[in-house]
N, C-alpha and C positions, 0 to 999 in steps of 0.2 A: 504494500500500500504506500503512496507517493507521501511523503510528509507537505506539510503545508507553505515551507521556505517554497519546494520544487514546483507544487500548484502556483504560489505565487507567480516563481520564475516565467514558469512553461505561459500562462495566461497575461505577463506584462507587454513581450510584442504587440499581440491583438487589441491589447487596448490602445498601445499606441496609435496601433495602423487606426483604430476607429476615431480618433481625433483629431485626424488630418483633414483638414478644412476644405470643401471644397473647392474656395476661392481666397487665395493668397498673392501678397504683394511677389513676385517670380526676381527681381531686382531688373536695373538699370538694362544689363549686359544682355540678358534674358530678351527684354521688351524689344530690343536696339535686332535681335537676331529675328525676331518675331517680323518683326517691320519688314526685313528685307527681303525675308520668303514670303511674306504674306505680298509685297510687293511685286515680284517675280511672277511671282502664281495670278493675281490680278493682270498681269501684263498678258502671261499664257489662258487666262481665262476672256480677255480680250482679244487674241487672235483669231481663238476655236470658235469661240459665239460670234462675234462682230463678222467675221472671215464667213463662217457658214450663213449668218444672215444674208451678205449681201450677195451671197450665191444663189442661194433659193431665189432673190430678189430677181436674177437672171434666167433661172429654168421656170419652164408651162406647166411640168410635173407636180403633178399634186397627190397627195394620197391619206386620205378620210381620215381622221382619228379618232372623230367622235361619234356620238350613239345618239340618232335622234330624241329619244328622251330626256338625254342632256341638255337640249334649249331651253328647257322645261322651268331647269333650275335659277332660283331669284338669282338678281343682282343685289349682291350686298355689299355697298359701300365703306363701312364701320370697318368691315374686314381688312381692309389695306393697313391698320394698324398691326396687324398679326402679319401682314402680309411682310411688312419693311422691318418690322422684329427680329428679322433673319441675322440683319447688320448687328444687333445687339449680339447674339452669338458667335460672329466674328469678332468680336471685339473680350468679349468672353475668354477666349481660348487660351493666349497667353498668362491668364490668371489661374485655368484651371491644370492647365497641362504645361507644367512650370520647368521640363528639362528640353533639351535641344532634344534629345532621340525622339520623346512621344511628341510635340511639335514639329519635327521635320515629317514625322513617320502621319501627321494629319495632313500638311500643304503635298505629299505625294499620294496620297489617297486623293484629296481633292482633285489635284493633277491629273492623274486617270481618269477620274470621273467624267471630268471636261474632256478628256478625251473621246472615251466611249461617248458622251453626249455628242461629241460633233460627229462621231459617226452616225449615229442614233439620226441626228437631224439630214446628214447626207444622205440617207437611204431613204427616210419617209419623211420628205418635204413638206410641210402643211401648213392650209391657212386655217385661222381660228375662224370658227363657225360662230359663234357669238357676235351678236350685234354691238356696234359701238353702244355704251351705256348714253342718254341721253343729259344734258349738262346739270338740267335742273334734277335727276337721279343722285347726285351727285353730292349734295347739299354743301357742309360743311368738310367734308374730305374731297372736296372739289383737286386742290391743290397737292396735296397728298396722292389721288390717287393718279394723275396726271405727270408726276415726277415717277414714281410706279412703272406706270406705263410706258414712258419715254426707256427708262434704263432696259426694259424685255426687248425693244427691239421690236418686229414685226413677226417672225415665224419661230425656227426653236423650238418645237414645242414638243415632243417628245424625241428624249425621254426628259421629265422639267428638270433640272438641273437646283430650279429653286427648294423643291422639295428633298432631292438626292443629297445636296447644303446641310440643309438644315436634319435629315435623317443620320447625317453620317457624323456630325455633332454632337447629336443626343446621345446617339450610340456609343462615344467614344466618353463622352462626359457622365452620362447616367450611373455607369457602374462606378465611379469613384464618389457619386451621393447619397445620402441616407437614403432610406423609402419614399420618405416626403417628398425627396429633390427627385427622386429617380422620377414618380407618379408625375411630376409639376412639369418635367422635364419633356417626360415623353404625350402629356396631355400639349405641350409646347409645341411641339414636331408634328401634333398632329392636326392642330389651330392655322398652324404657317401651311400644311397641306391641303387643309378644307380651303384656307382663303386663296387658293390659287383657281380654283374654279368659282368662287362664291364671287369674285372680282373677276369673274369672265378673262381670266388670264391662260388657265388651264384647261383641259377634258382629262376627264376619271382617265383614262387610258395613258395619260403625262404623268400624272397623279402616281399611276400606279407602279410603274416604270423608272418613273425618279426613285421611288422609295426601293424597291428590288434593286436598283443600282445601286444604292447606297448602300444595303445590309450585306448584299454581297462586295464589296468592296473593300468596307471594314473588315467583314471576315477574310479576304482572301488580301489586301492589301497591309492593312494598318496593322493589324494582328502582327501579320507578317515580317514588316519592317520595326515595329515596337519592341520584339521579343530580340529579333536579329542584333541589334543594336543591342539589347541588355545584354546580350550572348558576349558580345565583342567586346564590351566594356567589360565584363565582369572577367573575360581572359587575359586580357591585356592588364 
């Protein structure tokens, strides 16, 4: 029978690990490294999306994504608040993923993602089937939803890149939160998914495609590179 010094022992790591915060100052050097891959990857996230836009903008090729019941669905303007939320989670990351490996090991998941995304949109070219919202629809997120809309672009549309964002986020963050964060989290990811069609930005078929992008991504990219990188450090 273990005596109670070695109970202590054995059970004082996990408490540790349990009071690691999920959002910490990461220091100067940290933020400074953050910036500049987040920079890179914004620049590479502007070639893939901008670049396949204005290609589409050139081909006749069109191919359907959505499901006529889809039209069906309101236009919810209030949504665009959940909708630009995304950016809070960018800004997120640096605080909660505080070493260079799991930070570099998120902007090359992202990286893929834009990738496979600009495949995604070169093969199934599409225009949104939703009507322009009308102005006075619009009310006091007139403004909001308008800056919104300018940053998407015209086409892109699957697989949404928006939703694949903010799913590959959750995923990476959720597990190092309590319950509470985890539940808050993932009700998060999935408010920024609903308001991509509640804002007539997306179809269920974008929707569903960004977020399979992303689960699988995580698992097969971030995983991947998070662990590789603890491997190497811990040998070296």
């Amino acid at each position: 029978m273990a005596s109670l010094p070695a109970i202590v022992e054995i059970a004082k790591p996990k408490a540790i690990e349990q009071t690691v915060p999920l959002l910490a100052w990461p220091g100067w050097a940290h933020i400074r490294y953050a910036t500049l891959l987040s920079i890179a990857n914004t620049l590479w996230f502007v070639f893939v999306y901008g670049g396949m836009d204005a290609l589409t903008a050139r081909r006749a090729f069109r191919v359907p994504v959505h499901f006529p019941a889809e039209l069906a669905i309101p236009f919810i303007p209030a949504m665009t608040l959940f909708y630009m939320s995304i950016y809070l989670l960018f800004w997120m990351a640096p605080f909660i993923l505080r070493t260079r490996r799991e930070f570099r090991a998120l902007v090359i998941t992202m990286a893929i993602a834009i990738f496979v995304g600009g495949i995604g949109f070169l093969l199934f070219p599409a225009d949104l089937a939703f009507a322009q919202p009308r102005e006075s629809d619009l009310g006091i997120w007139s403004a909001l939803f308008h800056f919104a809309d300018k940053l998407n672009l015209t086409y892109n549309l699957l697989p949404s890149l928006h939703v694949a964002f903010a799913v590959i986020c959750v995923a990476i963050f959720a597990p190092r939160a309590p319950l509470a964060g985890k539940v808050l989290l993932w009700f998060w990811a999935a408010m920024i998914a609903a308001s991509t069609v509640l804002i007539h930005q997306h179809h269920l078929l974008d929707v569903a495609t960004g977020w399979l992008l992303a689960l699988v991504s995580v698992k097969s990219i971030f995983d991947r590179f998070a662990s590789d990188s603890r491997s190497s450090s811990i040998a070296s």
